[in-house]
KEKE-3310 file (N, C-alpha, C; in steps of 0.2 Angstrom, whole numbers, plus 5000, padded with zeros to 4 digits):
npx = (4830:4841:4830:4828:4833:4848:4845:4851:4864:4858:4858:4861:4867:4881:4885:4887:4896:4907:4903:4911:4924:4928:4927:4934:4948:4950:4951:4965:4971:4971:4962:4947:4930:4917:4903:4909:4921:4935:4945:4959:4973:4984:4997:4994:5005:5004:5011:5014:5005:5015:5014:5020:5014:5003:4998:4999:4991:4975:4958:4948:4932:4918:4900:4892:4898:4908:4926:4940:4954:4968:4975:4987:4988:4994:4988:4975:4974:4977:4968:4957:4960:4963:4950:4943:4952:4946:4930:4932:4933:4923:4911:4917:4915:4903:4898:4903:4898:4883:4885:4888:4877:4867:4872:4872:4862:4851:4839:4836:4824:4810:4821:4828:4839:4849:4862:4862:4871:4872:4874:4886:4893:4893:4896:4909:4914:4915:4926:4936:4943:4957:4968:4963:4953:4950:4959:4951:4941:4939:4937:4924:4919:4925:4920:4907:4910:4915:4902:4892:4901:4899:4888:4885:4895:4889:4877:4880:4886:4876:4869:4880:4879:4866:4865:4879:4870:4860:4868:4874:4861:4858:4869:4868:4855:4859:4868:4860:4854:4861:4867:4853:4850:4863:4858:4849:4852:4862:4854:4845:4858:4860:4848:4849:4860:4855:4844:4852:4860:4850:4845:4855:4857:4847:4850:4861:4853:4847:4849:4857:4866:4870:4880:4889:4894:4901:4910:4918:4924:4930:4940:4947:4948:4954:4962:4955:4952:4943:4941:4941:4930:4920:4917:4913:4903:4896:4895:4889:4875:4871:4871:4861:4858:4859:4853:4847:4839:4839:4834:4836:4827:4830:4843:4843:4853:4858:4855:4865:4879:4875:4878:4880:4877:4866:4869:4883:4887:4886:4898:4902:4896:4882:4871:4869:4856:4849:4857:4866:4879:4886:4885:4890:4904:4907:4906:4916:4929:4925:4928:4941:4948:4945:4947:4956:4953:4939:4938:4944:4933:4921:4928:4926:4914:4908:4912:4906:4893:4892:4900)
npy = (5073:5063:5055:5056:5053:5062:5076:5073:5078:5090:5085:5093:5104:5098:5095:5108:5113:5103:5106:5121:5120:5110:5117:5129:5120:5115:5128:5132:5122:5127:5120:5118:5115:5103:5114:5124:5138:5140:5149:5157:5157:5167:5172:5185:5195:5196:5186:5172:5156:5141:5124:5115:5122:5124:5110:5108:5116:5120:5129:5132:5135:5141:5133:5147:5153:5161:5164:5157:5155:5152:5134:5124:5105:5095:5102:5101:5087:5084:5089:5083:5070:5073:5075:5062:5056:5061:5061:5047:5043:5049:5042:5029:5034:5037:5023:5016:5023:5022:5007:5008:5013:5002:4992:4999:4999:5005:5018:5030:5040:5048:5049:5048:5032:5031:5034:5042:5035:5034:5041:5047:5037:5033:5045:5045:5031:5035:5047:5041:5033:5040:5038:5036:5046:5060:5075:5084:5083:5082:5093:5093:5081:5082:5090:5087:5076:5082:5091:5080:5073:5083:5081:5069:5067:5078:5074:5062:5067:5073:5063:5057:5065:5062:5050:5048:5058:5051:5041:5045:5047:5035:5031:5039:5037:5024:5027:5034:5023:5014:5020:5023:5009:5007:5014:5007:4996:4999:5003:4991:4984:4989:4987:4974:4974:4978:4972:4961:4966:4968:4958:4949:4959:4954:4942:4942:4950:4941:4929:4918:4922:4932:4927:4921:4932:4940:4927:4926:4939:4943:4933:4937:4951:4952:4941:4931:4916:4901:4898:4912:4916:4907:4913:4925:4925:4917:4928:4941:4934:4934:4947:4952:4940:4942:4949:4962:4972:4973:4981:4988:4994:5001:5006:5010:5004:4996:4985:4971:4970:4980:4993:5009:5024:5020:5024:5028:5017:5023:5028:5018:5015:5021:5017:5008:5006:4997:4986:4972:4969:4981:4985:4973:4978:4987:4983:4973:4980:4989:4979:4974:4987:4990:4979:4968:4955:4945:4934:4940:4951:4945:4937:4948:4952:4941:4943:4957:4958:4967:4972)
npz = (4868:4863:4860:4846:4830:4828:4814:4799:4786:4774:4756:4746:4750:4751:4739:4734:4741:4735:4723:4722:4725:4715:4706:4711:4710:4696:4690:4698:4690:4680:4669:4658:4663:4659:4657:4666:4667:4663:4675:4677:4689:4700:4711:4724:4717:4707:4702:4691:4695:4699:4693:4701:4714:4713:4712:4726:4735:4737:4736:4748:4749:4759:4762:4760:4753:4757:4756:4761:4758:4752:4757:4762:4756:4766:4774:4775:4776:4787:4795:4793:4798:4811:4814:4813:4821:4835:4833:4832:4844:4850:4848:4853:4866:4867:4867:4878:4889:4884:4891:4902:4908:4905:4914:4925:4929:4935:4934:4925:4925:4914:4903:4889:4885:4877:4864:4848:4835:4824:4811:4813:4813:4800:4794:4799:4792:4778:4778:4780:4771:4767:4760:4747:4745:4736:4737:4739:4742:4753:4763:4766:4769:4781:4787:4789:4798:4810:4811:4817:4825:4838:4840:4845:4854:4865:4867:4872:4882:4890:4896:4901:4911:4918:4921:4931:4941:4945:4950:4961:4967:4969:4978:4990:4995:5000:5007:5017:5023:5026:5037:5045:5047:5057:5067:5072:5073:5085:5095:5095:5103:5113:5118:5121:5132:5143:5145:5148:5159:5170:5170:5176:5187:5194:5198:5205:5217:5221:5239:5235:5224:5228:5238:5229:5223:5234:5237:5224:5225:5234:5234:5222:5225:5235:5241:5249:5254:5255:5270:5273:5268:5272:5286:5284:5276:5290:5296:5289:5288:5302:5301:5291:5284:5270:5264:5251:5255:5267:5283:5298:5309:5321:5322:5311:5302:5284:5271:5265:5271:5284:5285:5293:5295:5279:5268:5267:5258:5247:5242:5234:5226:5214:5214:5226:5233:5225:5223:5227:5225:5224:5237:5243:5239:5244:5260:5260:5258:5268:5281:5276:5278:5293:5299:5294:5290:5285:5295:5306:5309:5310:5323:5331:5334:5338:5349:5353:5348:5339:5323)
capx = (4835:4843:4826:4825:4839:4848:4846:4855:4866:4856:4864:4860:4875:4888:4886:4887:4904:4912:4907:4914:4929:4931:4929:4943:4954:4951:4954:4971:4975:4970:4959:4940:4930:4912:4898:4913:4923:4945:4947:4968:4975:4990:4997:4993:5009:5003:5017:5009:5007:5018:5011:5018:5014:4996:4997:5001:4988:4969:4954:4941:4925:4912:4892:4888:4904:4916:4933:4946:4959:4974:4977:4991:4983:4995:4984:4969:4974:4980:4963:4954:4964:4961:4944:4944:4952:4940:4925:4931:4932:4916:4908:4920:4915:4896:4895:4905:4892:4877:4885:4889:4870:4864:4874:4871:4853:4847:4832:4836:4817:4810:4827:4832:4846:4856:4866:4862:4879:4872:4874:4892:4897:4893:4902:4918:4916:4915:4931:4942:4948:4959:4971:4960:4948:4951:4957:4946:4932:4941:4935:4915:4915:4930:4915:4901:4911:4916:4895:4891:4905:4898:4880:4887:4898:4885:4872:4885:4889:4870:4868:4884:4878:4860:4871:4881:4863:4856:4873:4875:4855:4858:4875:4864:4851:4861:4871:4856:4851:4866:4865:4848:4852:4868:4856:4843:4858:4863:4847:4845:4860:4857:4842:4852:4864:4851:4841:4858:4861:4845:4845:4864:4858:4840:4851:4863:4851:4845:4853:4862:4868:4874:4886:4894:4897:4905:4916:4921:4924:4934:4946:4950:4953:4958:4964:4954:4953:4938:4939:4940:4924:4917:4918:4912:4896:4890:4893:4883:4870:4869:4870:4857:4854:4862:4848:4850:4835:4837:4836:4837:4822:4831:4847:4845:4857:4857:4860:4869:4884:4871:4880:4878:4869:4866:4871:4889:4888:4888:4905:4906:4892:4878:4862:4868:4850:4846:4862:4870:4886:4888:4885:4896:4909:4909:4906:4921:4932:4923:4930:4949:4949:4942:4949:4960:4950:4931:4939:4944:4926:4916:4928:4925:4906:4905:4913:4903:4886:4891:4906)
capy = (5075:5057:5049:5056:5054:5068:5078:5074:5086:5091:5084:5099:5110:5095:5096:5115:5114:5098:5110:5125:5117:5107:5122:5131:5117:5118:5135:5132:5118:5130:5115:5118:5105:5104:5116:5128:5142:5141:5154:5159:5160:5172:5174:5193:5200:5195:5181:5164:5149:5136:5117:5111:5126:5121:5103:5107:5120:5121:5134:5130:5137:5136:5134:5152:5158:5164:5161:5155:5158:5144:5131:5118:5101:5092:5103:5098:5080:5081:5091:5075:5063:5075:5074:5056:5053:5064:5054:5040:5045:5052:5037:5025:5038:5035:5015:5013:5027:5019:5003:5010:5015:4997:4988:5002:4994:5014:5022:5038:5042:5048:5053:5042:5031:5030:5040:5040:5038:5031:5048:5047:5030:5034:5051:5041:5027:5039:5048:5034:5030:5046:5037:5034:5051:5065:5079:5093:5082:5080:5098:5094:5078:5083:5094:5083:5072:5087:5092:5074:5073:5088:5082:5063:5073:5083:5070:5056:5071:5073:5055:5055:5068:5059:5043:5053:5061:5045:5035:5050:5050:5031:5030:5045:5031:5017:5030:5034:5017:5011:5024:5018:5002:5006:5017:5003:4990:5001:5002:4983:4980:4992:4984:4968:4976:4984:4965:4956:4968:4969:4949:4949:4960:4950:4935:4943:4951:4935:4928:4914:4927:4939:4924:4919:4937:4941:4924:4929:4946:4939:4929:4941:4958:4951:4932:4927:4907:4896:4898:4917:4918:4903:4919:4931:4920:4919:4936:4942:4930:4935:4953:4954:4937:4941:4953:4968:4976:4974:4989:4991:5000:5002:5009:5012:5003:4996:4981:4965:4974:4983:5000:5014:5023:5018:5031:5027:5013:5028:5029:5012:5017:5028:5010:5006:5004:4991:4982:4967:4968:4989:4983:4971:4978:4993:4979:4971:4985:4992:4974:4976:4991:4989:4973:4964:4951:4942:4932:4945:4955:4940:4936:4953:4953:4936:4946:4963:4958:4970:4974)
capz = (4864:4860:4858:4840:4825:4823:4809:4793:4783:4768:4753:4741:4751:4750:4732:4734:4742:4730:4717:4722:4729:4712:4700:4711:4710:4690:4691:4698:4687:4672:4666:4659:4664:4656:4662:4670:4663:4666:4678:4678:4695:4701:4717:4726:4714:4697:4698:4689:4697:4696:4691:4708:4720:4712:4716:4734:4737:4735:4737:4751:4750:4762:4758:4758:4745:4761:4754:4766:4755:4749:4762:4759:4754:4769:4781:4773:4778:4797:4799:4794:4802:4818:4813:4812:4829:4840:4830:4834:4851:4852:4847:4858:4873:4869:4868:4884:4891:4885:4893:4909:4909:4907:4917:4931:4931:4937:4931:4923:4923:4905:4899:4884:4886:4871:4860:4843:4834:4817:4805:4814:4811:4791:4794:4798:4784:4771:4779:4784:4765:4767:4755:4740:4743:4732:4744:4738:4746:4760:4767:4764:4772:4789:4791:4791:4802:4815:4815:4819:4834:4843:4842:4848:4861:4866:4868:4879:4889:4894:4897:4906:4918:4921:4926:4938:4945:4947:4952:4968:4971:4974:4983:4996:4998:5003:5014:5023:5025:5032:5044:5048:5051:5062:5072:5074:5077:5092:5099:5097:5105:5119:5124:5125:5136:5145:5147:5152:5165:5171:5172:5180:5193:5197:5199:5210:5219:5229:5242:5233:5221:5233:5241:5224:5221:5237:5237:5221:5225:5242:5232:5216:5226:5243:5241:5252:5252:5259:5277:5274:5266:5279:5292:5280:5275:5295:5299:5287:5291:5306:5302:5285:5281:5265:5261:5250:5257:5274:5286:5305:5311:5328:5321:5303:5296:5280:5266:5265:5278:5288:5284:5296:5291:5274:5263:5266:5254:5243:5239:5232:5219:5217:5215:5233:5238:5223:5220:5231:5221:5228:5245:5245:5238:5251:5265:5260:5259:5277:5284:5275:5284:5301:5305:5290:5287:5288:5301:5312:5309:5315:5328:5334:5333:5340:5357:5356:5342:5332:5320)
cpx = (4838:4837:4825:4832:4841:4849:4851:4857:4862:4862:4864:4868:4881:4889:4891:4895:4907:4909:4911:4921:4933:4933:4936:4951:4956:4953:4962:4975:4975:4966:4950:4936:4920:4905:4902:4916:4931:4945:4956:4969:4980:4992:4996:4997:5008:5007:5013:5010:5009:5013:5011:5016:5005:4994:4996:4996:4981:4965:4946:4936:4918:4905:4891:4894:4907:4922:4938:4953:4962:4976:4978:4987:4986:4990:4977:4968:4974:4972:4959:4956:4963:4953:4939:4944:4948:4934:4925:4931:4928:4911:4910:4915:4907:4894:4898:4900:4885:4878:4887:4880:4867:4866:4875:4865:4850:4844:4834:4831:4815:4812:4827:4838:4851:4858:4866:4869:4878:4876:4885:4896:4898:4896:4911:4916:4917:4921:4935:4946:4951:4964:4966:4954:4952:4952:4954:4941:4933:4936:4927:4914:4921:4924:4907:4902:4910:4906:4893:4893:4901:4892:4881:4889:4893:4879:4876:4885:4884:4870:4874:4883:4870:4862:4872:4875:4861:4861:4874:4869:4855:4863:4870:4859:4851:4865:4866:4853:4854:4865:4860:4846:4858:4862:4850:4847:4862:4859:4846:4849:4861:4854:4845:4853:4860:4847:4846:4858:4854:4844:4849:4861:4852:4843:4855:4861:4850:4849:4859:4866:4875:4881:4890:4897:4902:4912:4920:4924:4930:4941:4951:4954:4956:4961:4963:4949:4946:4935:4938:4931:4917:4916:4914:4904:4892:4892:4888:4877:4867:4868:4862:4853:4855:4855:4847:4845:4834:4839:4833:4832:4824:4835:4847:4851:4856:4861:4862:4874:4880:4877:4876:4879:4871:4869:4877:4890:4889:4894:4906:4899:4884:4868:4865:4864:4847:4848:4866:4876:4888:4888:4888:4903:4910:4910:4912:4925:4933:4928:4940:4953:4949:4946:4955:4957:4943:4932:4940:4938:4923:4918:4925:4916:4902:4905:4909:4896:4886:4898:4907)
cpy = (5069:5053:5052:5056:5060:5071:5078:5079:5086:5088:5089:5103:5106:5096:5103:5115:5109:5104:5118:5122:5114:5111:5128:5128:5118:5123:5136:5129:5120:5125:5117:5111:5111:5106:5122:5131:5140:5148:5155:5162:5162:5172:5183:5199:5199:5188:5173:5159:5142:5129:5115:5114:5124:5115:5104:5111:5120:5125:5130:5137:5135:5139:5139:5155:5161:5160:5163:5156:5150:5141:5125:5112:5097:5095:5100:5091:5082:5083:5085:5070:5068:5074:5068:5053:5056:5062:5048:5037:5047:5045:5030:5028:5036:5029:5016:5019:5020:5012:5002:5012:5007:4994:4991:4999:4999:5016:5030:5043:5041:5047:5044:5038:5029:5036:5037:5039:5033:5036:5047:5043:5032:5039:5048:5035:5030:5043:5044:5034:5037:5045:5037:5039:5058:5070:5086:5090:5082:5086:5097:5088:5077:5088:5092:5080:5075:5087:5086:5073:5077:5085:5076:5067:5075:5078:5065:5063:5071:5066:5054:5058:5066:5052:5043:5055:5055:5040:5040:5049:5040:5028:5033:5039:5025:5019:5031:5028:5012:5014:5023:5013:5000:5009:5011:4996:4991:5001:4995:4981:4984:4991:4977:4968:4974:4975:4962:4960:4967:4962:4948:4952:4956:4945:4937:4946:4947:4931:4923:4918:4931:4935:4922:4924:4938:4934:4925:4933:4946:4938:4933:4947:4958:4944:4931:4921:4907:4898:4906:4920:4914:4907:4925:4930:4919:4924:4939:4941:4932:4945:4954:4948:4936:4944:4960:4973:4977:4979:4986:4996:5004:5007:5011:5010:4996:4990:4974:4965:4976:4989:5005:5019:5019:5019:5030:5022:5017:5028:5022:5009:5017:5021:5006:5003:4997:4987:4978:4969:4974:4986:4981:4973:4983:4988:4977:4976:4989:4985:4975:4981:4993:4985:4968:4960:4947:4939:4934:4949:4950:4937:4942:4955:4946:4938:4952:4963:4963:4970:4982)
cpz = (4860:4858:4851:4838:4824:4817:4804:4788:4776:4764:4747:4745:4752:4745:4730:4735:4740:4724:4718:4724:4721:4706:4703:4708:4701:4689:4689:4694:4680:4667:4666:4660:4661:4659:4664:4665:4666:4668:4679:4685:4695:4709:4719:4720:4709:4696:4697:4694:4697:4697:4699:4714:4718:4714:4723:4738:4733:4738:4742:4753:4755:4758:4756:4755:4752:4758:4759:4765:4753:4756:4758:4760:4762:4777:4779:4776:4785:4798:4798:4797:4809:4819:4815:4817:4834:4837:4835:4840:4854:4851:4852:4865:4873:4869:4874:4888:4891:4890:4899:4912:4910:4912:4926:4936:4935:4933:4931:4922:4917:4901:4893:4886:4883:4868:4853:4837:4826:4810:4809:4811:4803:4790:4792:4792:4779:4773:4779:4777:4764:4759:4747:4738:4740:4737:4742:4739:4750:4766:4770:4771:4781:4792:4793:4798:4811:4817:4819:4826:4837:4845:4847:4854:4867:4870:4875:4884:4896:4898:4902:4913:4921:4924:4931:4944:4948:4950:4962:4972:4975:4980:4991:4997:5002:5009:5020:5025:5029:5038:5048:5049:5056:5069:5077:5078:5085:5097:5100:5101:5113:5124:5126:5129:5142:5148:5151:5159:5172:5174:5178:5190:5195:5201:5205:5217:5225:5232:5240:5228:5223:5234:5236:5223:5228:5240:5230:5221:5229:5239:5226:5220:5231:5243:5247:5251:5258:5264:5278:5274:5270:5284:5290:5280:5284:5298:5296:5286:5295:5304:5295:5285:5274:5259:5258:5252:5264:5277:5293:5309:5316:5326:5316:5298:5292:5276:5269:5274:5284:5289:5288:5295:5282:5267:5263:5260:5245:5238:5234:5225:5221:5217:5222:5235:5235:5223:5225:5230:5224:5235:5247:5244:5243:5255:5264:5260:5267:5279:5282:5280:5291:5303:5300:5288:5290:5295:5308:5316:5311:5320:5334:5337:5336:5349:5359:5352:5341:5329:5317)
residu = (UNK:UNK:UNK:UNK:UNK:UNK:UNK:UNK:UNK:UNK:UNK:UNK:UNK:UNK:UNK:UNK:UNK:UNK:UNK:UNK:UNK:UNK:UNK:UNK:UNK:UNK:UNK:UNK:UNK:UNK:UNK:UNK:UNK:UNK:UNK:UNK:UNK:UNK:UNK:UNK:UNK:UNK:UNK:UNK:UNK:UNK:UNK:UNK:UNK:UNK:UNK:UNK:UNK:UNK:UNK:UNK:UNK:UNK:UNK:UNK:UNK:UNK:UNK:UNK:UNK:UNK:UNK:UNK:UNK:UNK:UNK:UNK:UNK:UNK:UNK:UNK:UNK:UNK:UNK:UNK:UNK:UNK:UNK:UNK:UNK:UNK:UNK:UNK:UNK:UNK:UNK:UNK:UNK:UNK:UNK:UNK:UNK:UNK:UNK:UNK:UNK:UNK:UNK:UNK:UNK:UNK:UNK:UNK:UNK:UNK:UNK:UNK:UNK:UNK:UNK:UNK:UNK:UNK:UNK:UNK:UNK:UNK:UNK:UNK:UNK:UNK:UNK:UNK:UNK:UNK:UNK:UNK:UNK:UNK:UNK:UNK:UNK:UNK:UNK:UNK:UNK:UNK:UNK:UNK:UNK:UNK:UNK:UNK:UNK:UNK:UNK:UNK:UNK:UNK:UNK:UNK:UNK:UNK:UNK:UNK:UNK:UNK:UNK:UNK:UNK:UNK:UNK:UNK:UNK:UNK:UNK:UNK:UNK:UNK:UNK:UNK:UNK:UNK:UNK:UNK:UNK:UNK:UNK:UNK:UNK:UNK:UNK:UNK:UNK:UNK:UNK:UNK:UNK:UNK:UNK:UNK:UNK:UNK:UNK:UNK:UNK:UNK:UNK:UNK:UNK:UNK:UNK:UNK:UNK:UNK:UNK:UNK:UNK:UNK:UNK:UNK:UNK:UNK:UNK:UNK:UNK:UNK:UNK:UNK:UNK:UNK:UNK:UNK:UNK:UNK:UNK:UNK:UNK:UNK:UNK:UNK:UNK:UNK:UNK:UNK:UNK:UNK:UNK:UNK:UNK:UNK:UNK:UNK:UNK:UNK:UNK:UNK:UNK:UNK:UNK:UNK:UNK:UNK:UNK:UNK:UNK:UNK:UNK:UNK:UNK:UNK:UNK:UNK:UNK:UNK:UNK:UNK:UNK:UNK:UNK:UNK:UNK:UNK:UNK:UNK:UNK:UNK:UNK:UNK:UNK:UNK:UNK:UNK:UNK:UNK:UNK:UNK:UNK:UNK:UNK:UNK:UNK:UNK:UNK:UNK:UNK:UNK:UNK:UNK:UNK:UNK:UNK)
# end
């Protein structure tokens, strides 16, 4: 549609309508002009027309002889100067189009991506001298200019809406691309987690582990200082060894604490069987509650071997 020049108005039917247009005005002004006949004009009731009701009023005819009747010459103008400004608007509207396209740096496919606005531009220069145009030309060339806009119009609009298509189809690409990048970012940081923890507990797992956790743990939830955990440290020595696997064939009890049974450890989270850190934390709570404190639980166990 825009990759070819739009057609130009023949210039055989401009002629057609400066001459009808010129032999009206003649007409009106009672003047023959060479070539043409003086036609006498009247208004509808016979009554003559005056010199200045003729200056101020002219006959427009279009290409195929429809006659439009008398139309005053100041309307004549404002329609060109309307004409003039929606041009010069339409022409505005298609550079800053075409230069939204370029600077989009988007591939609109096939499609063309300019708007021809040459036949327009010369529309509006040959309007533009409103002052110094004879206004019985004025109608020929307010209607040149008029086809011109619609075609420009008409073309930016296209081109406006392949922009759009292509401005939406890329936004939708970048969307789904963040997307799949936040999902892949969650995964990735998942499996860190998922690694860290994994690490965390291996470490805590072993017996040196196990005893940084539960003096930690000792001193946070219980403020128990040094000598508490000095108590704590050979109980469960003697009771596990400080082994989160250990079990009691005799009795069945279980872990770091030796939980009887095992299962109790339950309550203090549901990896009991793999986790130090769970073990202990029940174990010290069983102790708080039993006896007050590690010191007390391993005096008690120093008197009966067991707690």
């Amino acid at each position: 549609m825009r990759s070819r020049q739009p057609e130009i108005t023949p210039a055989r039917p401009r002629r057609r309508l400066f001459g009808r247009a010129l032999i009206a005005v003649a007409a009106g002004l009672g003047v023959a002009l060479t070539g043409f006949v003086s036609v006498p004009v009247a208004h509808a009731d016979d009554r003559p027309v005056s010199a200045l009701e003729t200056l101020a009023t002219a006959i427009v005819v279009t290409a195929d002889g429809e006659d439009f009747g008398p139309v005053k010459l100041d309307a004549i103008v404002t329609d060109a100067e309307d004409a003039l400004t929606a041009a010069q608007e339409a022409r505005s509207s298609a550079w800053t189009t075409m230069t939204d396209v370029r600077t989009s740096g988007l591939s609109l496919g096939d499609e063309a991506t300019d708007v021809i606005t040459t036949d327009l531009t010369a529309a509006i220069s040959e309007l533009s001298d409103l002052d110094v145009t004879p206004t019985y030309m004025l109608p020929a060339q307010t209607a040149d200019v008029l086809e011109q806009t619609r075609t420009v119009a008409a073309d930016t609009a296209a081109l406006r809406e392949q922009l759009t298509v292509a401005q939406e189809k890329k936004a939708a690409e970048e969307a789904a691309a963040a997307a799949a990048a936040e999902v892949k970012r969650k995964a990735e940081e998942a499996e860190r987690k998922a690694e860290e923890a994994a690490a965390t507990l291996a470490a805590e797992n072993t017996r040196a582990g196990a005893k940084a956790v539960a003096q930690d743990l000792a001193a946070s939830e219980y403020g128990w200082g040094g000598d508490q955990f000095s108590c704590l440290e050979r109980l469960w020595t003697r009771e596990s060894g400080w082994d989160y696997q250990a079990y009691n064939a005799s009795s069945g009890a279980t872990g770091i604490p030796q939980s009887l049974p095992g299962s109790k450890m339950a309550t203090a989270g549901a990896d009991w069987q793999t986790s130090a850190r769970t073990q202990i934390v029940w174990g010290l709570d069983y102790i708080s509650r039993a006896y007050g404190t590690p010191c007390a639980a391993w005096g008690h166990s120093q008197a009966t071997n067991w707690y």
